[in-house]
N, C-alpha and C positions, 0 to 999 in steps of 0.2 A: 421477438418481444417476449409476453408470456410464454414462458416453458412448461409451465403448471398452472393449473388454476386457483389464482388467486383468493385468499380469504373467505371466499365462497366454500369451500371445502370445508368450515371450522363456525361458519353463519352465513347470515345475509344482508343484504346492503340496504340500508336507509335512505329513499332517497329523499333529494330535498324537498320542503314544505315549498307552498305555492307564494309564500312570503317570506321575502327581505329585512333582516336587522337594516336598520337604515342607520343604527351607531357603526355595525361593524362596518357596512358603506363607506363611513368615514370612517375608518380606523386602517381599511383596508384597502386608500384608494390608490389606482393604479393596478389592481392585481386584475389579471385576464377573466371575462364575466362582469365587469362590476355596473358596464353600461346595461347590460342583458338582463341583470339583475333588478335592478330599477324600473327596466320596463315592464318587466313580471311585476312587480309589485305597484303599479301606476294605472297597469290595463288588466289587472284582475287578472293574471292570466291564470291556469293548471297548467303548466307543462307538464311536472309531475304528478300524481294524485298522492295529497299528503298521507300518510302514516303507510304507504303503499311497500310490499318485501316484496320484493325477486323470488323468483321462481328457481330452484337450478338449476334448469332446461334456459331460464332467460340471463341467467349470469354466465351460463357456458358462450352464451352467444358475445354478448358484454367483452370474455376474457379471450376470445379467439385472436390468433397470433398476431393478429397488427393494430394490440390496444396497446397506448403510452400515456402516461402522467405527465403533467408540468406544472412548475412551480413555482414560488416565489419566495422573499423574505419570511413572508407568513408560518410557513412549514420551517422554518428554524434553517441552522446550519448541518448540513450533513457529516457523518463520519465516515472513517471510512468502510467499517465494517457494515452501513448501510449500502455505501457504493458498491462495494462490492451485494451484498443482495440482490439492489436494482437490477445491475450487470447480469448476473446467475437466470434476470425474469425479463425483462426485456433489451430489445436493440438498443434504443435511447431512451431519453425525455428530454423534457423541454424546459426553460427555465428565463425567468421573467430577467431583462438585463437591465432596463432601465423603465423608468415613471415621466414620459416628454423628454428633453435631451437632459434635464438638470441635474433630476433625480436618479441616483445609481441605486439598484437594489443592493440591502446592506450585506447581503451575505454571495451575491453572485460570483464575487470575486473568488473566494474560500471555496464555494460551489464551483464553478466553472476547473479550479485549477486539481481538486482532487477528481473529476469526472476525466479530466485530460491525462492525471498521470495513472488512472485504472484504465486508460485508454478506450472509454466509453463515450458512443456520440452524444452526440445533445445538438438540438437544436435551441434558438435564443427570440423572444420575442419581447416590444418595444409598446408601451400602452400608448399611445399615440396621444398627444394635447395640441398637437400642430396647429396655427391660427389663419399660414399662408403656406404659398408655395416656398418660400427661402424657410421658413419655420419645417416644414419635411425635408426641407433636404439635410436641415443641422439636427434635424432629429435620426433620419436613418445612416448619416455618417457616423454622426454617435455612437449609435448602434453599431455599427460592424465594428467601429476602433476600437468599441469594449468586447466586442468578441468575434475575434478574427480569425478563433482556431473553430466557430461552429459550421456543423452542416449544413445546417439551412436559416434563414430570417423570417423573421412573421412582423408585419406590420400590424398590431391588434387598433382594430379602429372601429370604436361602438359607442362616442360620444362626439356629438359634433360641434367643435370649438372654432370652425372656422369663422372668421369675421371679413375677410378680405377673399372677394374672386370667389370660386367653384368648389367644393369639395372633391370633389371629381378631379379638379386640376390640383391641389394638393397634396390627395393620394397617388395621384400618375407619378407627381413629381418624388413624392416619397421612392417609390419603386424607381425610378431615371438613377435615382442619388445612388440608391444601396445595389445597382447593375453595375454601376462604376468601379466596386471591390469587389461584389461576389461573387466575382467569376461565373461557372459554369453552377455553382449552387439554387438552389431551390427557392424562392421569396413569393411566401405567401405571403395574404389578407385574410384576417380574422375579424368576424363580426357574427351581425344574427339577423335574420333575413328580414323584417322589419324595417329594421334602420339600414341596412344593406338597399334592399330597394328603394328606398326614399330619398336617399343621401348619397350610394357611390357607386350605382349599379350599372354605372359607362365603366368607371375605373374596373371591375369585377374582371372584365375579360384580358387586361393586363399583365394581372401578376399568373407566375405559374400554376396558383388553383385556391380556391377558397377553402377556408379553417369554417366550419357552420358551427355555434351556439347554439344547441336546440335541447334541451331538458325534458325529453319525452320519450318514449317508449317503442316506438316508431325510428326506424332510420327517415330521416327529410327526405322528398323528393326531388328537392334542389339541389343540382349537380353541387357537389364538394370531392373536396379530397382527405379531408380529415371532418369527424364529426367528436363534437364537446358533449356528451349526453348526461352527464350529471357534476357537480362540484361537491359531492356528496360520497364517494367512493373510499373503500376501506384500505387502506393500504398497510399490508403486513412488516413491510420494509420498515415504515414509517411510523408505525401503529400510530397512525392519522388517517382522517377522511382528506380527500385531495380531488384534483378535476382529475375526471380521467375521459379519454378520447379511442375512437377507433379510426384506424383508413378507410376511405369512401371504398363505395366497389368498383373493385380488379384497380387500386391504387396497391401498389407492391412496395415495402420496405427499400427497396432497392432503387426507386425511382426518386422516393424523397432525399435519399442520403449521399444521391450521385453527383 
């Protein structure tokens, strides 16, 4: 993943304010966070403490070998001489493939085909609007058919739209659907512990590991296998702020991408 540490070397990272633009909310819906977001701003929360910089003893932690970014339409379309940068600094990223089955992200296409021809993983994740169980299955179909050349799938699922039956039995079913192409791949669920416990915490032990949302400074003590800790990161690649995540502990590069 990182070979060097990142932007830290040259500053330090801003992290996010304890509140939500609720225009970019809508301007940006669908993009991974944005249920997590809202709820930060509805229940007061600090995950981060505003105007708060990193240390660089705490970004050395931040950049150690098994952090990755993902992204979405938002971050523009990449070139290639970005891809190749990402490549030079981490294993993969990730990259948002669809908004519910309808919506295609507008740039994952041009994303996904230059990541494949630098021959760079990427994993693909699906912001979920499922209403039922037939509503996940044509949502995670979806999803693999628009990317059947990625490593792993992520069910991102942090707003709850269902109207019909269990949440619990829509997300099972989600993961039943995207078993059926992904072979021996990876399918997580991505959420924030909050609405995770209230809403799909039968489904939780299903998929192969949970994606945590947690915006704080602390690693969660809820078992995960990938941790989101800010949507506020610098990226040099990109000279953008972006999500950036680390693997849970003793989760190996090598597990996810097998």
């Amino acid at each position: 993943m990182f070979k060097k540490l990142l932007s830290i070397a040259f500053g330090t990272i801003l992290f996010s304010s304890m509140f939500y633009n609720s225009a970019e909310a809508s301007e940006q819906a669908g993009t991974m966070g944005q249920g997590y977001k809202k709820y930060i701003a509805q229940e007061g929360k600090q995950e981060n403490k505003a105007g708060r910089q990193e240390t660089m003893e705490e970004a050395a932690v931040r950049a150690r070998e098994n952090s990755v970014l993902d992204l979405s339409e938002w971050q523009g379309t990449l070139t290639s001489a970005q891809v190749k940068k990402l490549k030079s600094n981490y294993d993969f990223i990730i990259l948002r493939a669809q908004y519910g089955s309808d919506y295609k992200d507008k740039t994952f296409a041009t994303n996904s085909q230059l990541l494949d021809a630098n021959n760079m993983k990427y994993g693909v994740y699906s912001y979920s609007m499922y209403e039922d169980p037939n509503d996940a299955r044509v949502e995670a179909r979806s999803l693999y058919n628009r990317a059947p050349n990625a490593s792993f799938y992520v069910n991102d699922y942090e707003e709850d739209r269902v109207t019909s039956g269990d949440a619990n039995e829509s997300t099972v079913a989600w993961l039943d659907e995207m078993r059926k192409y992904s072979g021996n791949k990876k399918v997580l669920l991505y959420s924030y512990e909050d609405f995770m416990e209230n809403n799909i915490a039968e489904s939780v032990p299903s998929y192969d590991g949970l994606w945590l949302a947690a915006y704080q400074d602390t690693e969660p003590e809820r078992e995960h296998v990938m941790w989101q800790y800010t949507d506020s990161y610098y990226s040099e690649e990109l000279d953008q702020n972006v999500d950036a995540n680390v693997l849970g502990p003793n989760v190996q590069t090598s597990w996810l991408l097998s």
